[in-house]
C-alpha positions in Angstrom: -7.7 41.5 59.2 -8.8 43.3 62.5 -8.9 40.1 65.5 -12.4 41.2 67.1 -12.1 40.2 71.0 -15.5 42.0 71.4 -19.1 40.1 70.8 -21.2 42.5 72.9 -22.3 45.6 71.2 -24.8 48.2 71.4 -27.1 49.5 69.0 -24.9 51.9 67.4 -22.2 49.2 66.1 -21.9 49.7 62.5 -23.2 45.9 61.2 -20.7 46.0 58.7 -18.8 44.8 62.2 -21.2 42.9 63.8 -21.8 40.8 60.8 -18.5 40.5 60.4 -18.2 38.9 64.2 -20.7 36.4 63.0 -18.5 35.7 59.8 -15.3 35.1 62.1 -16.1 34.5 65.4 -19.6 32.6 65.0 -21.7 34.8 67.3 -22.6 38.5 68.3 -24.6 40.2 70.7 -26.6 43.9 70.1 -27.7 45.3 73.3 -31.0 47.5 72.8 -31.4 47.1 69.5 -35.4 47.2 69.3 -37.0 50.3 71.0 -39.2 49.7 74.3 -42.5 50.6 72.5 -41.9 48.2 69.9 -41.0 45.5 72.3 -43.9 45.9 74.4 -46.0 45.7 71.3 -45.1 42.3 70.6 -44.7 41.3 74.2 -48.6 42.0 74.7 -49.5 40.1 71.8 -47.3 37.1 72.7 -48.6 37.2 76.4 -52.2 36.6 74.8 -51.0 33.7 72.8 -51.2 30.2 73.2 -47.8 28.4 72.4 -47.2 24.5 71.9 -45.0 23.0 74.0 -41.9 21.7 72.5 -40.7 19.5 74.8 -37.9 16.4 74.9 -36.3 15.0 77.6 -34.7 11.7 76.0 -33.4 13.1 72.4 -29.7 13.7 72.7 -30.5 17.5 72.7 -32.8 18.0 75.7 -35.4 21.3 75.9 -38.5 22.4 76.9 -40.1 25.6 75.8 -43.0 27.1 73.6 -43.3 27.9 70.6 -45.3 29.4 67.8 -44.8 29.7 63.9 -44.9 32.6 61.2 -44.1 33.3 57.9 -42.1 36.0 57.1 -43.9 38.5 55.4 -47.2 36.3 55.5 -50.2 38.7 55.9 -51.6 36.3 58.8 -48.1 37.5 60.6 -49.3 39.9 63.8 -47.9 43.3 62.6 -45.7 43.7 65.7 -43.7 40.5 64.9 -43.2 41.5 61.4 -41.8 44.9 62.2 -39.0 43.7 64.2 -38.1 40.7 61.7 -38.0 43.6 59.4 -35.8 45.6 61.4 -33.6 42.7 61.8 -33.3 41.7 58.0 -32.5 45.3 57.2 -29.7 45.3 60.0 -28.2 42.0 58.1 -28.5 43.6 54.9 -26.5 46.7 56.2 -23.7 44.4 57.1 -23.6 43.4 53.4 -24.3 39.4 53.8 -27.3 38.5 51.6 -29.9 36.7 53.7 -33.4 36.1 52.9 -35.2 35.1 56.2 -38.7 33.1 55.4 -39.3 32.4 58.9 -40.3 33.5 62.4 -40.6 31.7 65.5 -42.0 32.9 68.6 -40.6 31.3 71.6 -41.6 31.2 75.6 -39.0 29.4 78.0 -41.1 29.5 81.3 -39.4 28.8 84.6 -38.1 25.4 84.0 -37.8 25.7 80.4 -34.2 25.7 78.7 -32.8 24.0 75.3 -29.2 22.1 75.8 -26.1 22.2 73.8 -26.7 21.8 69.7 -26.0 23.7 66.6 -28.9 24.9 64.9 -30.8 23.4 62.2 -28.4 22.9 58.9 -31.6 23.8 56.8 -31.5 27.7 58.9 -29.2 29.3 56.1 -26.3 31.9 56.5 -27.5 33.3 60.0 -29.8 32.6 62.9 -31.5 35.7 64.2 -32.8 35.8 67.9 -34.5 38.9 69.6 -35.3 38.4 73.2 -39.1 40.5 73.2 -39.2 40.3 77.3 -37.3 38.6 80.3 -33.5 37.3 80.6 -31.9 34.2 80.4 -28.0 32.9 80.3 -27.2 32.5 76.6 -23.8 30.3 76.1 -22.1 29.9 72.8 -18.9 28.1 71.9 -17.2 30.8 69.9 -14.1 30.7 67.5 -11.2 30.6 68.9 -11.6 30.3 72.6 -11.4 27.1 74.5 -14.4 28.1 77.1 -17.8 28.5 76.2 -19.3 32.7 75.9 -21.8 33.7 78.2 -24.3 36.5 77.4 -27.2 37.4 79.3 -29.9 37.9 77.6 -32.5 40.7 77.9 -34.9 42.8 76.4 -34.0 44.2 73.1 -31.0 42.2 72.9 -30.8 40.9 69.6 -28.1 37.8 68.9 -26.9 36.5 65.4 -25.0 33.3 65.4 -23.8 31.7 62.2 -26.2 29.8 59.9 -25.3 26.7 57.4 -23.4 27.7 54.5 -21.9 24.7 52.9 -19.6 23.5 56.0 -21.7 21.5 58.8 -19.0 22.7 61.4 -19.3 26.1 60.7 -22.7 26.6 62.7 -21.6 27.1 66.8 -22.6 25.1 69.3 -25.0 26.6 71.8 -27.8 26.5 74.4 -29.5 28.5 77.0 -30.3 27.9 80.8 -33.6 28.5 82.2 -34.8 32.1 83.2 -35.6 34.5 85.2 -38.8 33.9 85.6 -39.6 33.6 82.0 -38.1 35.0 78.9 -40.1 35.5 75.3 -38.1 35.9 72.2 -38.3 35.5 68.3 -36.3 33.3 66.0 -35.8 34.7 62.4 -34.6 32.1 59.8 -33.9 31.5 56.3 -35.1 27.9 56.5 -34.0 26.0 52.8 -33.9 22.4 52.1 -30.4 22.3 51.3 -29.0 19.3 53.6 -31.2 16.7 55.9 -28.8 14.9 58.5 -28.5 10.9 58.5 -29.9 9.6 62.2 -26.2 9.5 63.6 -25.7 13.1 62.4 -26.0 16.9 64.3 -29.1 18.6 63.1 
């Protein structure tokens, strides 16, 4: 099997490849993936939005930022959002892994905002979509096979896929994101199942 040194790509990677980065490495970057017009779409309807802070400075995984929620395909989902979800599913589904994302999540780090070292939910199955919609922000990830965390700026259009829960806890990589410059808006796209709730002591 190829060895892929490479998690940066642009938008004409074949996502057969990409997907297949995720699968072995954990993690994968598309530069430009969304087109300007579309991104400014759902930037001006985010910008209009009110978001609630999510915000923990004492849990063992320390963040602030804000957030909204969506259903995937829910008719009360702003058209804009739903368009690019769509655009990502299809992406995943032309890599050949089956995912069936129920969820999107509209996020705004402002200038002190930032979300430390975790893994992602174990209920976010098979992958963990994220499309930054405006601004940049360091990105680490800890990938597969390399001692040193990964860092990728992120920017607009940049869409990153890390590896979801599917049946091995340790699969999912470790990550977390600095704060911005000066603010950075982005969406989360999930296939959020009840398939495993942690114990107290355990990574969620």
């Amino acid at each position: 099997m190829e060895k892929f040194t490479n998690v940066e790509f642009d938008k004409n990677v074949n996502p057969k490849d990409a997907i297949e980065v995720v699968r072995s490495r954990g993690a994968c970057a598309v530069r430009n993936f969304a087109t300007a017009e579309q991104l400014e779409d759902a930037a001006e309807l985010l910008r209009s939005q009110r978001m609630v802070l999510d915000e923990n400075m004492t849990d063992r995984v320390k963040r602030r930022q804000h957030m909204n929620a969506y259903g995937f395909g829910d008719n009360a989902t702003p058209p804009p959002l739903q368009k690019l979800a769509v655009g990502v599913k299809d992406f995943v589904h032309r890599g050949e892994f089956d995912w069936q994302p129920n969820e999107i999540i509209a996020h705004r780090y402002e200038s002190s905002g930032f979300i430390g070292r975790h893994r992602d939910y174990s209920e976010a199955y098979g992958l963990v979509a994220v499309l930054t919609i405006e601004g940049h922000q360091d990105f680490y990830v800890e990938l597969d096979g390399e001692d040193d965390p990964t860092q990728i700026t992120m920017e607009p259009g940049m869409l990153t896929v890390l590896r979801g829960f599917t049946g091995n806890l340790e699969d999912r990589p470790f990550h977390w994101v600095t704060e911005p410059e000066p603010q950075r808006t982005a969406i989360s796209i999930r296939d959020m199942r009840s398939v495993w709730t942690p114990g107290p002591n355990e990574w969620a």
